[in-house]
N, C-alpha and C positions, 0 to 999 in steps of 0.2 A: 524612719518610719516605714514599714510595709505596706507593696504596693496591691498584697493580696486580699483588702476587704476592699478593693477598688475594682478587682476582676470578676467578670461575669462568668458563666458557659461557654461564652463562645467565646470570651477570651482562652481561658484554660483549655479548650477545644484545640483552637488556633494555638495553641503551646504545645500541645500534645502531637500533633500531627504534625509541626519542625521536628521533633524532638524524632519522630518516628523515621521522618524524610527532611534532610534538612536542604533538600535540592527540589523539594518539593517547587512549581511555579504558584502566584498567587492567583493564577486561573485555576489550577486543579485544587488548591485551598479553597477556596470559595464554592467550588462545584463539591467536594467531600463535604464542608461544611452549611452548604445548601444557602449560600447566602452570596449577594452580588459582589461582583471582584473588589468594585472600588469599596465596598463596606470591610472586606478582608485587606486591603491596602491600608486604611484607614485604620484598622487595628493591630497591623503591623507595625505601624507610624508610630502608633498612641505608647505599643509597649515597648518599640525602641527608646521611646523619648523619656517614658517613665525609670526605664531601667531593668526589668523583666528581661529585656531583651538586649546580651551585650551587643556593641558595636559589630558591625556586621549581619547581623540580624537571626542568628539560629540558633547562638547558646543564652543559655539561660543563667538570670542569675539568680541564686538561691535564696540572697537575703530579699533580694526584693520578693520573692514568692512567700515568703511569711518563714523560710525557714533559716533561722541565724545563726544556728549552732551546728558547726562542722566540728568532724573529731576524726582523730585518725586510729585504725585501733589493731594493734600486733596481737596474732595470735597463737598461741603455742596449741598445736595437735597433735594428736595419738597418729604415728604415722599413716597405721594402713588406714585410718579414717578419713586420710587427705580429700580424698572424692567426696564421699559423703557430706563435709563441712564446707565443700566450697558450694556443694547443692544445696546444702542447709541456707547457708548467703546468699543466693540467690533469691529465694523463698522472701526476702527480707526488703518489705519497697526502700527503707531507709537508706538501705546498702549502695551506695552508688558506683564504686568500683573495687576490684578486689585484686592481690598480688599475692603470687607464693613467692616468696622471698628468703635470701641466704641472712646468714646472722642469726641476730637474737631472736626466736620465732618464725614462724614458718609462712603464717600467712598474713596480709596486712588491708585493710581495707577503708575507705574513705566512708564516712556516713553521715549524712545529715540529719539536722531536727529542729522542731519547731522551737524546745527551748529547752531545757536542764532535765525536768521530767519524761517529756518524749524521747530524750537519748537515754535516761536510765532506762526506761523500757524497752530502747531496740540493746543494749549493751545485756540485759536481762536473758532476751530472746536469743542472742550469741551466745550465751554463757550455758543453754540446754539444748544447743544444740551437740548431738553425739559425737565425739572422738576432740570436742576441745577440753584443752586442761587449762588456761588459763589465758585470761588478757589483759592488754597494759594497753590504756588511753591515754592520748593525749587530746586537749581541745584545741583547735586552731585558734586564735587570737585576732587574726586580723590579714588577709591577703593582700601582699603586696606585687605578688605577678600572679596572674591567673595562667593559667592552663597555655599551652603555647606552642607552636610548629614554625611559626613564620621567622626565626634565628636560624633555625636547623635549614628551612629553603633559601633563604637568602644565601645562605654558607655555599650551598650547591650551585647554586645559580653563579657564582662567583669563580669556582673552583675549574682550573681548567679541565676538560674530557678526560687526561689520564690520571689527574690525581683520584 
């Protein structure tokens, strides 16, 4: 179930301004969001514990904000149009991160959505934007490692000075 007909303004606020500064302190939280520290602690709390908020507290998680549908989506462009269409994705809130990439297609990009129609319609708005010729989706199914750095630091932290 979605945790997002449970969040108010200042939750989504408070989401918005991690997401902006994820080093943000929760005294400058509270003073942006014009509200007392321990009210902005306190809704820190609520949407760590709800889920909103993974572990650690700055990334976000998608399904819990109402959007359940990830898809990954390979795009074949017209070369010299490469700029153009990575501005065009940009342009696109759904887009949340984008790769030029070797192989099959040139550019590849993550998108979210609330549910099967809201991704027809951002896969829509990819499909006019100028210099693409064509895309191949896939939907995510089910995440079993989320996003991740702390393998890559540990390795380092281990490795002696000249390796």
């Amino acid at each position: 179930m979605s945790y997002m007909s449970k969040l108010d303004n200042l939750d989504l606020r408070l989401l918005l301004e991690l997401v902006r500064d994820p080093r943000a302190q929760v005294s400058e939280l509270s003073d942006l969001l014009g509200v007392a520290r321990n009210t902005a602690q306190a809704r820190m709390r609520r949407l760590l514990r709800a889920g909103a908020l993974r572990p650690g507290g700055r990334e976000l998680d998608l399904e819990a904000l109402g959007y359940d549908v990830v898809a990954f989506i390979t795009i074949e462009v017209a070369h010299r149009e490469l700029d153009g269409v990575i501005a065009g994705l940009r342009t696109l809130n759904q887009v949340l991160e984008v790769h030029e990439i070797s192989g099959r297609g040139d550019v590849w990009c993550r998108v979210a959505a609330t549910d099967t129609h809201q991704l027809q319609v951002a896969l829509r708005s990819v499909l006019r934007i100028k210099g693409v010729i064509r895309t191949e989706t896939v939907l995510a199914l089910h995440e079993h490692i989320p996003y991740r750095t702390e393998p890559l630091l540990e390795r380092l932290v281990q490795l002696p000075p000249d390796a």
